[in-house]
N, C-alpha and C positions, 0 to 999 in steps of 0.2 A: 673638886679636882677636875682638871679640865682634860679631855682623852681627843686624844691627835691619831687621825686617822692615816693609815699610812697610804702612799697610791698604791691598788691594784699595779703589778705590773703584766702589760703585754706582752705575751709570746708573738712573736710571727714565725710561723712556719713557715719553713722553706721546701717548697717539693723537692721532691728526692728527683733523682735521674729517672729513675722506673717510670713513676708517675708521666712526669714530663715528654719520655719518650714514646707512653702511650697517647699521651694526648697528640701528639706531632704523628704516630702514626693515624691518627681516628681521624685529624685533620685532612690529611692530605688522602684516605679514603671518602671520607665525607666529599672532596673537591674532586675528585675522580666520577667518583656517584651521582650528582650535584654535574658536571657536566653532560655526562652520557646521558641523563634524562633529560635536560633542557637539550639538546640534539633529539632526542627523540620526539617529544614533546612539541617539538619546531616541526619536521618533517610531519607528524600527526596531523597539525593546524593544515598545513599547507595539503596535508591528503584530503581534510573535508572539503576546504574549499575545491578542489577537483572533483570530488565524489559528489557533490552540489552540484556541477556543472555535468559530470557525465547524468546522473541520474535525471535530471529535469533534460537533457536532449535522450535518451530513451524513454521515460514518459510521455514526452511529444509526440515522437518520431510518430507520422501520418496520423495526426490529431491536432486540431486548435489548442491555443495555448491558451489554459483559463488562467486569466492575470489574477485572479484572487490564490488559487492554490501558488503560484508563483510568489505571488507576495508573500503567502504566508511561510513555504519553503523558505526564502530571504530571512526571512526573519527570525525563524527559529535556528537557520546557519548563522544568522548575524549575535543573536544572541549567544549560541555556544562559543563564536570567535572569539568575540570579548571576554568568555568566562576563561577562554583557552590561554589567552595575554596575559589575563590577570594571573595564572596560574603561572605560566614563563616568566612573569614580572619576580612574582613570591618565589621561584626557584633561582632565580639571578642575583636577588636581594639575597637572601641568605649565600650563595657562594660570593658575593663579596665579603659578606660578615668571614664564612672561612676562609679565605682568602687575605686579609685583614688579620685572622689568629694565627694564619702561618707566618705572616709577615712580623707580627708581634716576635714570636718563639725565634724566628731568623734573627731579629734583634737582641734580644735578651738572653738568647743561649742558644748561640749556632751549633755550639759541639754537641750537644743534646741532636739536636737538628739532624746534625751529619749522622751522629750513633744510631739513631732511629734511623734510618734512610739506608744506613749502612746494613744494619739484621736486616729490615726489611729485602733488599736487591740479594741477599746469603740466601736468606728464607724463598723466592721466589726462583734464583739460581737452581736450588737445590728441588724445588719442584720443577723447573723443566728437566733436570738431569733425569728425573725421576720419570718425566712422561717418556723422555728418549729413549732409555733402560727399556720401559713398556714398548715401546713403539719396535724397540728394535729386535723384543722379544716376540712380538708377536707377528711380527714381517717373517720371523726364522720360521715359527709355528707356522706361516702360511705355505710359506715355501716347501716344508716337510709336507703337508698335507694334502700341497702339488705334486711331490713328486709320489706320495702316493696312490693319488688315483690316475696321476700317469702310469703309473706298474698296472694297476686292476685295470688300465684300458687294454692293455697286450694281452690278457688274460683274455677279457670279456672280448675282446674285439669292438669295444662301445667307444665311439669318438672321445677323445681329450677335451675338456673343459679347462685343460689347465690353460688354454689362450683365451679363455672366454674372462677369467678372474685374474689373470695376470695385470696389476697396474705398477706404474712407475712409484717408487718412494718419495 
């Protein structure tokens, strides 16, 4: 008796919304993060080679310049530059890669896209509301605790300091 194998069938999963829109938010963190360090990262490079140049003209300054210490300063800044590139290279290379997955998710599920983007700017709204509420709490608190050592100076006869702490919002 002969036995007939049936196929295995595949499931494919389809992510859910949830899923999807935390990916799109990790993404577009990741490309935020991912740039701020490559800007930093840049300015970093560009501060040794300054700091190369101030520190060997203070080392000089009213002294022969021994070409061997020079050389070897060079070289241990030339060596860190390239290690510094390669390091800006691998942070650039990867935010094209994200760059690339946001581009993907844009295509294949923009509404995902917008959803995500959309809590995110609610979520981020509602924390500045929240620093202003603070902010504008504690501007009043200041302002009370001006006007009351402005009272204890008429009292003491001690100059006001409330001109000294007073700033513009």
């Amino acid at each position: 008796m002969a036995t007939t194998s049936v196929p295995a069938r595949t499931l494919v999963e389809v992510p859910r919304p949830v899923e999807t829109e935390t990916e799109v938010l990790n993404s577009y963190e990741a490309q935020r993060k991912l740039t701020e360090t490559i800007k930093e990262q840049e300015n970093k490079r560009k501060e040794a080679e300054l700091d190369l140049a101030r520190n060997f003209a203070k080392e000089t300054q009213g002294s022969p310049i021994n070409v061997e210490t020079a050389f070897q300063k060079n070289e241990a800044w030339r060596t860190e530059d390239e290690r510094s590139a390669q390091r800006l290279a691998a942070l650039m290379n990867i935010r094209s890669k994200v760059d690339e997955l946001i581009t993907k998710h844009k295509d294949d599920n923009s509404a995902a896209v917008e959803s995500a983007l959309t809590k995110r700017l609610e979520a981020v709204t509602k924390a500045l509301e929240e620093k202003t509420d603070a902010a504008t709490e504690l501007n009043e608190e200041k302002r009370k605790i001006e006007e009351e050592i402005a009272k204890l100076a008429k009292y003491s006869g001690a100059t006001s300091i409330t001109s000294k702490t007073k700033q513009t919002p």
